[in-house]
PASEBA-1860 file (N, C-alpha, C; in nm, 3 decimals):
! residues 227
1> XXXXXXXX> 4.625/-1.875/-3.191/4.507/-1.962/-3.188/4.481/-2.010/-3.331 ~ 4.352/-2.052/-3.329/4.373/-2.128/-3.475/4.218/-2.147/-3.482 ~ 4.176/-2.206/-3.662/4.054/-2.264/-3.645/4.060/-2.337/-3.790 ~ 4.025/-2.460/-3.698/4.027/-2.576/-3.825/3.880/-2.643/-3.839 ~ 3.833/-2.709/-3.932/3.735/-2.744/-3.970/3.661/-2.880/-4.066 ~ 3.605/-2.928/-3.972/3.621/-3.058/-4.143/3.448/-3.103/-4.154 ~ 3.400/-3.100/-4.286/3.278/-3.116/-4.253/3.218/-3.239/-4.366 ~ 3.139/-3.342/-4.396/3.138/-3.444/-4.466/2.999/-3.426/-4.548
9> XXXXXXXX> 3.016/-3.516/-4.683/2.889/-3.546/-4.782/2.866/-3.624/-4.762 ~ 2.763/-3.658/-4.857/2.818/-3.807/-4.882/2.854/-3.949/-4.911 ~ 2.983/-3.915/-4.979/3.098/-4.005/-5.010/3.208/-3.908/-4.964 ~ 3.222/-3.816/-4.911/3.338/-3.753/-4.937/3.338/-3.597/-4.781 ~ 3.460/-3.595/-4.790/3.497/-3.484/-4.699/3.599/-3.337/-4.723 ~ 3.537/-3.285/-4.646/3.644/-3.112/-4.721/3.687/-3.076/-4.553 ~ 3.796/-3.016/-4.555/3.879/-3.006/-4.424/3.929/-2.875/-4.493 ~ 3.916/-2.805/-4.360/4.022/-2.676/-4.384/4.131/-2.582/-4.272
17> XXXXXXXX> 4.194/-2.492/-4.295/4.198/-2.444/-4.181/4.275/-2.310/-4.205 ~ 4.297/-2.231/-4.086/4.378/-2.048/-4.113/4.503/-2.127/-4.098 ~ 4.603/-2.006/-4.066/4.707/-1.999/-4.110/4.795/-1.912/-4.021 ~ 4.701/-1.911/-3.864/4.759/-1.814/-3.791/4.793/-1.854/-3.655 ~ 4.894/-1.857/-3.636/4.939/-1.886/-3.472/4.979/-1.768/-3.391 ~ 4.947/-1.762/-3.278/4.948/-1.623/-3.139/5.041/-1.714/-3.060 ~ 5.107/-1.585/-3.011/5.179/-1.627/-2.881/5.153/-1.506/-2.801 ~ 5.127/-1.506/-2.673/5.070/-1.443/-2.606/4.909/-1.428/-2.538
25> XXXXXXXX> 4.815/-1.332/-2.478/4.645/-1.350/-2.449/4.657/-1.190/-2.502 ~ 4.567/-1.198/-2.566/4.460/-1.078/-2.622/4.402/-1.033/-2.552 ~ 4.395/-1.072/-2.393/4.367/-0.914/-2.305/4.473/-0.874/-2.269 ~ 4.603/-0.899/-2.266/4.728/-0.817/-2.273/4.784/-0.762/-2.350 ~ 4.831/-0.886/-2.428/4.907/-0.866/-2.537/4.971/-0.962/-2.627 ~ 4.965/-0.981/-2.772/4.989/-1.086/-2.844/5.014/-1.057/-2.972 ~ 5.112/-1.193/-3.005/5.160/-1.150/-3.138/5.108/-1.264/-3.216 ~ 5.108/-1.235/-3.364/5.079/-1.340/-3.443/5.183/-1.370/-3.579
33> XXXXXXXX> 5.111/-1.499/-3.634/5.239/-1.520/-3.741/5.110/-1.616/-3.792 ~ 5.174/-1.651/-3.948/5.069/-1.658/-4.077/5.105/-1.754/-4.125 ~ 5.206/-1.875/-4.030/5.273/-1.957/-4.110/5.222/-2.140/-4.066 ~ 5.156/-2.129/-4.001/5.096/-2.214/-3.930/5.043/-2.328/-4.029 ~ 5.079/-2.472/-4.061/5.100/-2.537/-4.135/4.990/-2.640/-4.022 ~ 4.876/-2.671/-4.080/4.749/-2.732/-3.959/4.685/-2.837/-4.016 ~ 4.736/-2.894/-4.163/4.666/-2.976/-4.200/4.740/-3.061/-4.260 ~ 4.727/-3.222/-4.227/4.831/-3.329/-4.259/4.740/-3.421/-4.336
41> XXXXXXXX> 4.829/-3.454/-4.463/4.766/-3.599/-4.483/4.840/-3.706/-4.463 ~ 4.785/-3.835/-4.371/4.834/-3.884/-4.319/4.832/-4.045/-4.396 ~ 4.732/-4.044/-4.448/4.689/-4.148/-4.490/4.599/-4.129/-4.639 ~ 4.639/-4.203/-4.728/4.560/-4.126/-4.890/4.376/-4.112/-4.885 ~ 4.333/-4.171/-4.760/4.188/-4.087/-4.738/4.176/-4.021/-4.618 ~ 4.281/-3.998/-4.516/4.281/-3.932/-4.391/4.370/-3.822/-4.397 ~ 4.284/-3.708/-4.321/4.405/-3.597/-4.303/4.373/-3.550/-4.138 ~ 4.444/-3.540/-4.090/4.461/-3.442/-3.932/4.481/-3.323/-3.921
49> XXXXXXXX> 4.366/-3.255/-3.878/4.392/-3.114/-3.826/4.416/-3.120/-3.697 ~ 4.544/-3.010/-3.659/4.585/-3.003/-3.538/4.578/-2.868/-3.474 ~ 4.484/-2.882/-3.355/4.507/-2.717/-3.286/4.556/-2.733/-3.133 ~ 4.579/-2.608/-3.085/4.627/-2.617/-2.949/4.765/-2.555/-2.946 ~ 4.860/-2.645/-2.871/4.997/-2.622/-2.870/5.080/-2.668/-2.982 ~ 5.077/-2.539/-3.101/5.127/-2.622/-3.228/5.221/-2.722/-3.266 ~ 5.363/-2.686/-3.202/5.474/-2.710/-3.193/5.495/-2.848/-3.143 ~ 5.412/-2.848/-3.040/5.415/-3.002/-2.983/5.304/-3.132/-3.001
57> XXXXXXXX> 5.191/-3.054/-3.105/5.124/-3.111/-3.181/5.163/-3.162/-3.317 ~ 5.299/-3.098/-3.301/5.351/-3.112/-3.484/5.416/-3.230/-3.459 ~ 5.490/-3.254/-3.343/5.601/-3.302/-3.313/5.561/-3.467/-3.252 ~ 5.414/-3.441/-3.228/5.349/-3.568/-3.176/5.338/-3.677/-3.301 ~ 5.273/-3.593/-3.382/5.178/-3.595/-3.517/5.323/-3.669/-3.615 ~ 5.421/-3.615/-3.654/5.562/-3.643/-3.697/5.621/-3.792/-3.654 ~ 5.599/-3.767/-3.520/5.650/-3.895/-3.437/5.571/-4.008/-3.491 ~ 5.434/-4.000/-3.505/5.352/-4.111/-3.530/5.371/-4.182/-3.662
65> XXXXXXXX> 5.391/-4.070/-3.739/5.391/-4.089/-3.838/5.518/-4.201/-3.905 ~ 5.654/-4.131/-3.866/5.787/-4.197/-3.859/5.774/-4.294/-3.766 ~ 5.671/-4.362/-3.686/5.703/-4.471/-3.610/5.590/-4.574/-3.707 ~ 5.553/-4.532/-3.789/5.476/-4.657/-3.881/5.564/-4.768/-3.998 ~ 5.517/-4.892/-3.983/5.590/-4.979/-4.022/5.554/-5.004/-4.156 ~ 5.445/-4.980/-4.165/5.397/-5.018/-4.288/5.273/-4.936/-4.346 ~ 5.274/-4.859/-4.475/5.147/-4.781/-4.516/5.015/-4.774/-4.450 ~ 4.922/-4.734/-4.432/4.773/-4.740/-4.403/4.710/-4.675/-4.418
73> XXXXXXXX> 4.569/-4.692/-4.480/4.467/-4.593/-4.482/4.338/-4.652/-4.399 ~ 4.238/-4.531/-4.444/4.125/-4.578/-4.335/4.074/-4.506/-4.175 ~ 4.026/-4.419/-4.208/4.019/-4.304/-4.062/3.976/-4.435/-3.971 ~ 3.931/-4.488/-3.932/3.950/-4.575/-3.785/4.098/-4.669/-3.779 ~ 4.156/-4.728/-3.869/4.304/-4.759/-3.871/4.412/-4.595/-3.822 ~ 4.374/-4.496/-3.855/4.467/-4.429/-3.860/4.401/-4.349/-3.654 ~ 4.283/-4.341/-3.642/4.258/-4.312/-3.541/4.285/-4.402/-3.417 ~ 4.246/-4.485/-3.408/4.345/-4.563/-3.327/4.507/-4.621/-3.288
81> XXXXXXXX> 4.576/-4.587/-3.423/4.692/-4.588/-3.345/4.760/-4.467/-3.364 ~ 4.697/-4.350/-3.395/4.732/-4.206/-3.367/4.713/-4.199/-3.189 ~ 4.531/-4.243/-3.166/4.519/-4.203/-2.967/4.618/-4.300/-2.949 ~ 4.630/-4.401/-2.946/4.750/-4.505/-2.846/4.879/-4.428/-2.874 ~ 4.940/-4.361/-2.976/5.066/-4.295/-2.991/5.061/-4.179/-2.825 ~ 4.982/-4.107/-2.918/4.928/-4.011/-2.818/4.946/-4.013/-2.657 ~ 4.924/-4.122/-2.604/4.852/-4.152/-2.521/4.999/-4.223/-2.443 ~ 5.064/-4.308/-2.523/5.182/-4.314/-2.496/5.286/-4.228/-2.468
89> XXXXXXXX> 5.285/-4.136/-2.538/5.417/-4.003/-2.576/5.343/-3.896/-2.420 ~ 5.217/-3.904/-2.400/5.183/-3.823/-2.308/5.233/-3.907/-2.161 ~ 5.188/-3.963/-2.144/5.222/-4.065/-2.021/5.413/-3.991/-2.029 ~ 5.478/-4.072/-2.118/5.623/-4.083/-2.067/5.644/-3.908/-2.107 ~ 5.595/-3.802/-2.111/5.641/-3.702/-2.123/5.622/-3.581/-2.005 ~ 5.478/-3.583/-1.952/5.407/-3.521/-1.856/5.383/-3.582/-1.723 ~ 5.436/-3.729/-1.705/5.393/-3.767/-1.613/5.444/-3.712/-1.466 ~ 5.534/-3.634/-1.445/5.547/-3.533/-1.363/5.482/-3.347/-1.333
97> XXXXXXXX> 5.402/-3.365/-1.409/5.375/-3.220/-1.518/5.246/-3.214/-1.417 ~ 5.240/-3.118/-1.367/5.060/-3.163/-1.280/5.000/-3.094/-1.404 ~ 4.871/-3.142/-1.416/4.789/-3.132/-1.511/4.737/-2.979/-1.556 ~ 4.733/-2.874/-1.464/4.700/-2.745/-1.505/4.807/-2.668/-1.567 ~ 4.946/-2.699/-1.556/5.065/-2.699/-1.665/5.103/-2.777/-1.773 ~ 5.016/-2.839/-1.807/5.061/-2.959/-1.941/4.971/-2.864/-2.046 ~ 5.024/-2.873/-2.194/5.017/-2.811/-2.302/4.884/-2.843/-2.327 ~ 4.794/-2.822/-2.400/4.659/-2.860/-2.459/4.684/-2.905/-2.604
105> XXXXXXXX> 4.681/-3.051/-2.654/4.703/-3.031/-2.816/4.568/-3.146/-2.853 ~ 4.527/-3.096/-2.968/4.409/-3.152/-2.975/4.395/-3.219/-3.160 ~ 4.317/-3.293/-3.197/4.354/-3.325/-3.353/4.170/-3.376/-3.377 ~ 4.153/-3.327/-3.512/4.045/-3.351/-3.576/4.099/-3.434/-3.667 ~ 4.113/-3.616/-3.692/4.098/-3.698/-3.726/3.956/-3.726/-3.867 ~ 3.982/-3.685/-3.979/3.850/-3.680/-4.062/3.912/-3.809/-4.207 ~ 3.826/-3.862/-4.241/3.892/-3.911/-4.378/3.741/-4.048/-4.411 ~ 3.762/-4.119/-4.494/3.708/-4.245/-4.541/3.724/-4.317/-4.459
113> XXXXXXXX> 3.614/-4.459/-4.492/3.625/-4.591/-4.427/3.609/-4.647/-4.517 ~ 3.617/-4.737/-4.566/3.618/-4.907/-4.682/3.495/-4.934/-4.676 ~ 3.405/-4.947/-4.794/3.300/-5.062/-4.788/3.357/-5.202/-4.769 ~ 3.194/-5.279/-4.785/3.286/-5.419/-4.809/3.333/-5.430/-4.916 ~ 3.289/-5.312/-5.017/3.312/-5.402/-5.182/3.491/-5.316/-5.196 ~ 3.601/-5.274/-5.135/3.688/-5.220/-5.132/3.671/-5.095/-5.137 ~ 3.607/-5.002/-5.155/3.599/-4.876/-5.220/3.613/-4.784/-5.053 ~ 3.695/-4.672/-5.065/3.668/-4.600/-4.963/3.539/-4.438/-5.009
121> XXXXXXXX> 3.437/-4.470/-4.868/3.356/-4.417/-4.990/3.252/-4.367/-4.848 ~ 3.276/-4.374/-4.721/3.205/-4.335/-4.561/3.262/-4.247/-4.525 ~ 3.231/-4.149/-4.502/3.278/-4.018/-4.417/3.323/-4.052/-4.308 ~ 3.412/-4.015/-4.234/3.395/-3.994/-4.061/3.463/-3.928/-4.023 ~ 3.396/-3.823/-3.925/3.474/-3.753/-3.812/3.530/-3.761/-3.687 ~ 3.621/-3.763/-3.638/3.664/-3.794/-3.489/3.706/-3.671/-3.411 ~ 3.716/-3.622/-3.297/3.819/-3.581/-3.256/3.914/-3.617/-3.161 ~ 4.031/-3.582/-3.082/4.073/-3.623/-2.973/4.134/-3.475/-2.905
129> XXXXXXXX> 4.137/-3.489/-2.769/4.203/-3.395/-2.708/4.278/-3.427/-2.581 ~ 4.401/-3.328/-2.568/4.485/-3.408/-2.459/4.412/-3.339/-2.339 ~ 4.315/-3.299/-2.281/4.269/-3.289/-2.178/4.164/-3.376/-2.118 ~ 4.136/-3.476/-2.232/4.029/-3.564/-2.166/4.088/-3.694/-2.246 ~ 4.255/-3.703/-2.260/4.333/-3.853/-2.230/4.317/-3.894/-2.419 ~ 4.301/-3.804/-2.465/4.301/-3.854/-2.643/4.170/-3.946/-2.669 ~ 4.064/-3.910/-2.587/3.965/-4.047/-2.605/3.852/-3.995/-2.749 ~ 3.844/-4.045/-2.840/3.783/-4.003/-2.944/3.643/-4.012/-2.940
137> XXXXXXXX> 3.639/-3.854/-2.988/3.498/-3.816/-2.988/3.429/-3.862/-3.125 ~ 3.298/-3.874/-3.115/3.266/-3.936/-3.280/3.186/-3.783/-3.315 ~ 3.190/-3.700/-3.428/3.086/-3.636/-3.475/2.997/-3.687/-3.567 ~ 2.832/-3.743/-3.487/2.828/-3.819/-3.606/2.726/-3.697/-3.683 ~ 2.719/-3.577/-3.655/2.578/-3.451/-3.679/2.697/-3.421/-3.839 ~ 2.808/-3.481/-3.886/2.880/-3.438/-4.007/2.972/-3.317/-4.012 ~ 3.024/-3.259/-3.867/3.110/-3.137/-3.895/3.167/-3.167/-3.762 ~ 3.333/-3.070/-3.791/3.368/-3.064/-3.633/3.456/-2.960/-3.672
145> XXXXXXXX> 3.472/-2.831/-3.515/3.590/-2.704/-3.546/3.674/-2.738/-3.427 ~ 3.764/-2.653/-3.427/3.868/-2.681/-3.343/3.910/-2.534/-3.353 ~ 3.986/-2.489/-3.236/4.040/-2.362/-3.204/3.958/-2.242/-3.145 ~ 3.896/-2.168/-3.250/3.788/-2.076/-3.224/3.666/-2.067/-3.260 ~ 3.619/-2.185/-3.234/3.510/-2.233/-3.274/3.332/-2.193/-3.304 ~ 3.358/-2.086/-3.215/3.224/-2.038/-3.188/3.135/-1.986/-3.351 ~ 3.229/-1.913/-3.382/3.126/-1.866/-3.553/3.106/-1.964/-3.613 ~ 3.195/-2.042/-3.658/3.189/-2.182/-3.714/3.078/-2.286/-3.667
153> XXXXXXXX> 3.082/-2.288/-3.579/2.951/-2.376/-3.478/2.810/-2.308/-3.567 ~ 2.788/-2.144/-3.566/2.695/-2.138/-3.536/2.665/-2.098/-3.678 ~ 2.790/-2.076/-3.777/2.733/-2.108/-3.926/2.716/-2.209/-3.964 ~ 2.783/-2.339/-3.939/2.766/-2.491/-3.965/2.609/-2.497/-3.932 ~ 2.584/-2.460/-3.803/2.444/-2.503/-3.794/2.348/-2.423/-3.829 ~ 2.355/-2.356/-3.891/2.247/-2.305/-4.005/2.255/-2.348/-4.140 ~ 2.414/-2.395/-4.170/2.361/-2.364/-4.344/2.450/-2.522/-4.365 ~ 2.479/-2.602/-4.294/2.545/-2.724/-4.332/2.378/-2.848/-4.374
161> XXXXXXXX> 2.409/-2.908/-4.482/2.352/-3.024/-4.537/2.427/-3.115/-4.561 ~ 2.383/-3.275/-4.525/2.418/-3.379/-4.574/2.457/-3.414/-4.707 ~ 2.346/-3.352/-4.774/2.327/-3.334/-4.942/2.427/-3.245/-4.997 ~ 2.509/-3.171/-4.925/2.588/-3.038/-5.034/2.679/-3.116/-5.155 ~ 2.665/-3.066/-5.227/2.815/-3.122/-5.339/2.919/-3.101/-5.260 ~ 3.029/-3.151/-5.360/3.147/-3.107/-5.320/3.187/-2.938/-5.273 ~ 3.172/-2.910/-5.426/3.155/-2.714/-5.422/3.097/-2.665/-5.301 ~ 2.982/-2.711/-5.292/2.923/-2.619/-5.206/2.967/-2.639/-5.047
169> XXXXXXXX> 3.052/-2.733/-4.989/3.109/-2.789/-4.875/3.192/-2.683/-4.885 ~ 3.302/-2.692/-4.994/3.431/-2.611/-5.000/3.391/-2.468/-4.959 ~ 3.279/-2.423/-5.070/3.254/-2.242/-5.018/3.182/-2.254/-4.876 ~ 3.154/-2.330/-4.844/3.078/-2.314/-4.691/3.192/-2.322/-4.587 ~ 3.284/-2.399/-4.569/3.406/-2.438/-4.495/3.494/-2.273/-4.530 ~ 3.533/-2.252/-4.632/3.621/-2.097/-4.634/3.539/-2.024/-4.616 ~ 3.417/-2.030/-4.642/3.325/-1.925/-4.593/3.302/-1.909/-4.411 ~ 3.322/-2.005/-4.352/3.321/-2.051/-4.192/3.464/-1.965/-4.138
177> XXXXXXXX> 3.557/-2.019/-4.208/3.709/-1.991/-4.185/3.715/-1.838/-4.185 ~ 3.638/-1.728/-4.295/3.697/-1.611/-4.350/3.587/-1.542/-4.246 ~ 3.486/-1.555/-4.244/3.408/-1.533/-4.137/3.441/-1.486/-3.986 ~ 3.522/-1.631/-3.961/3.545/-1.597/-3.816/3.720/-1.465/-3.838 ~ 3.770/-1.494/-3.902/3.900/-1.441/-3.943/3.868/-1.274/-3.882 ~ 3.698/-1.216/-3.979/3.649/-1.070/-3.944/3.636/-1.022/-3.812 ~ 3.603/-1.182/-3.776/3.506/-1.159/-3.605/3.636/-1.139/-3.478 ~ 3.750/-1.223/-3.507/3.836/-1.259/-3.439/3.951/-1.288/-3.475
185> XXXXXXXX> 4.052/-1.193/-3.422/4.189/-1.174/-3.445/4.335/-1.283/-3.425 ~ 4.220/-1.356/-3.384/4.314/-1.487/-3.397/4.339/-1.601/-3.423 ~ 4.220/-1.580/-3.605/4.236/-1.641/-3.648/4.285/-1.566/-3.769 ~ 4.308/-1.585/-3.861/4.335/-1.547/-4.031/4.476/-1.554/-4.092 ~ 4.517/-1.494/-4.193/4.626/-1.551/-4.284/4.560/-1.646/-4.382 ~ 4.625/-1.717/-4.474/4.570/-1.749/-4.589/4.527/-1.887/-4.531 ~ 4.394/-1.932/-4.612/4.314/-2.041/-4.588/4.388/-2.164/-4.660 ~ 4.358/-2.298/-4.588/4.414/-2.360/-4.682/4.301/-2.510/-4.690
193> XXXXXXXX> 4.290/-2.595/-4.768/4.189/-2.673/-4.773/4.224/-2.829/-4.855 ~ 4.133/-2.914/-4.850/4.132/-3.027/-4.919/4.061/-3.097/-4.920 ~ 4.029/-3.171/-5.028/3.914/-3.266/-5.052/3.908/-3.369/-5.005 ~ 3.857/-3.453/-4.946/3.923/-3.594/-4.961/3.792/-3.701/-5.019 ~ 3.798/-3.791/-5.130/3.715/-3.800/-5.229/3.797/-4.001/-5.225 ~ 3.650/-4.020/-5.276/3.710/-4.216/-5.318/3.826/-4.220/-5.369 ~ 3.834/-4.120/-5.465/3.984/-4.141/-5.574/4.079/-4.062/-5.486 ~ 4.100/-4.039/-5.438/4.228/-4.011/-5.306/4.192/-3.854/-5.265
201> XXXXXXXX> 4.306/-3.798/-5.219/4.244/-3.634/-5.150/4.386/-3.590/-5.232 ~ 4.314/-3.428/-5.253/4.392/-3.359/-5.313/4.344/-3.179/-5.254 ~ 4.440/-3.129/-5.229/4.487/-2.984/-5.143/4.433/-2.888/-5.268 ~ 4.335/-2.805/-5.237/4.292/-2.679/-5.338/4.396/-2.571/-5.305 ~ 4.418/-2.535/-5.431/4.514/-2.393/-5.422/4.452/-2.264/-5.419 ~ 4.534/-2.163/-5.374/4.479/-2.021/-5.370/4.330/-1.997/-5.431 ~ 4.350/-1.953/-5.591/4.270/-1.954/-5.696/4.121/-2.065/-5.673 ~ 4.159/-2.192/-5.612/4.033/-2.245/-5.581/3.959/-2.186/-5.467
209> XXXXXXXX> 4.081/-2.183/-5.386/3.966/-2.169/-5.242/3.889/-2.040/-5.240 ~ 3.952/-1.912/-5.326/3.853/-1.814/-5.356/3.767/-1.778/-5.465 ~ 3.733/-1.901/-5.570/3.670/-1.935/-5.637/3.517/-1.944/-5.572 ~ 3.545/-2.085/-5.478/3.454/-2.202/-5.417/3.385/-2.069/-5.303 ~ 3.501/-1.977/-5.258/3.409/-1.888/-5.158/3.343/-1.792/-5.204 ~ 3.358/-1.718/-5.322/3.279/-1.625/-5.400/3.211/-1.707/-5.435 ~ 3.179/-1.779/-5.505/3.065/-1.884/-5.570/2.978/-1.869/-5.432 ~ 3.022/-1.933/-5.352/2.900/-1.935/-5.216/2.827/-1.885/-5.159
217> XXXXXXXX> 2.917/-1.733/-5.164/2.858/-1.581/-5.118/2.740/-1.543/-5.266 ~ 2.811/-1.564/-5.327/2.706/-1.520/-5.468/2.548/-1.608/-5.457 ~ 2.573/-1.731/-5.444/2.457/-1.808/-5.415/2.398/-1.765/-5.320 ~ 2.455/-1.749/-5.258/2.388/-1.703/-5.094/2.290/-1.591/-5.088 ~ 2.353/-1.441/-5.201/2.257/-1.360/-5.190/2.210/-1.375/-5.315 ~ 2.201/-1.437/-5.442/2.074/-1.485/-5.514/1.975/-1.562/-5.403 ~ 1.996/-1.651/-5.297/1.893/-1.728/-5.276/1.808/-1.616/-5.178 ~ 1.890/-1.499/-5.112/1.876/-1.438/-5.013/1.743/-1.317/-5.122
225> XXX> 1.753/-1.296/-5.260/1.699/-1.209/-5.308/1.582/-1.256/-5.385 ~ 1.581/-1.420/-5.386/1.432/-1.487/-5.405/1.363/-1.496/-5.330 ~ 1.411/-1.498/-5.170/1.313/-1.509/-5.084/1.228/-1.407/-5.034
END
């Protein structure tokens, strides 16, 4: 299983996600692995998180990508002909498949939009999922999870602001991620994250992402010991 995350300021967006894929159900029996590679940039202000059926989410995601003719950025350029890919590759692949046997793969679509004055500089979130035909969801409340969603949901909605800096997005997002990791075994392995900012997006390393999450926790119980 998995849990990905992308949540917006704003001018700008932080996306993250674990690092852990299961094969098998956890009321039987299941194995895991730490290698799970969930976050694409697709476009120099868009990145895709992918959960569900990894393998064939990778392979969708790949395809789209190698079938582009020409560069693009712009999360509604890149969301629309990601669902029509989608949407295509599903049709000619499953169309014998009755529907309670077809794979589940699902993508959180997050990045910039263009002012008029050129600048990419609008948040937006989308999602799509192959059980309800890739039709994109808009988040417009500024966050969206994917996989195991439930802790994440219910820390986003306590401690997410419109207003956060950058920093404080980042420690809130690994803080969401490491969180659920305690609660539930199927998510964790190493976090991985990225900015995506007017001046293009760039991937935080190790050393940041547990920077940005101690910083958060630390704030958290200074604010927790003024009150």
């Amino acid at each position: 299983m998995t849990l990905v995350t992308a949540a917006q300021g704003s001018n700008f967006i932080v996306v993250g996600a674990d690092s852990r894929g299961t094969f098998g159900h956890p009321d039987v029996a299941f194995s895991s692995y730490d290698v799970m590679q969930k976050m694409v940039l697709i476009a120099p202000h868009v990145v895709v998180l992918s959960y569900g059926a990894g393998e064939v989410g990778d392979n969708l995601l790949n395809e789209c990508r190698e079938s582009l003719q020409q560069p693009m950025d712009g999360v509604r350029a890149v969301l629309q002909i990601l669902q029509a890919f989608c949407q295509q590759r599903w049709n000619q692949w499953f169309v014998s498949v009755p529907f309670q046997f077809r794979p589940v793969v699902a993508y959180i679509v997050a990045g910039l939009e263009r002012t008029q004055s050129g600048e990419y500089s609008i948040p937006l979130i989308y999602s799509m999922d192959s059980r309800m035909g890739f039709a994109p969801a808009f988040h417009r409340y500024g966050w969206a999870n994917g996989g195991v969603p439930i802790y994440a949901i219910y820390i986003l909605g306590r401690r997410y602001r419109l207003d956060m800096s950058v920093d404080e997005l980042c420690g809130l997002v690994a803080y969401a991620i490491s969180e659920t990791a305690t609660q539930d075994q199927r998510v964790g392995g190493a976090i991985r994250m990225m900015k995506i900012l007017p001046e293009g997006t760039r991937e935080l390393n190790e050393m940041e992402i547990r920077s940005a999450l101690d910083n958060y926790i630390q704030m958290g119980s200074r604010r927790g010991s003024n009150e």
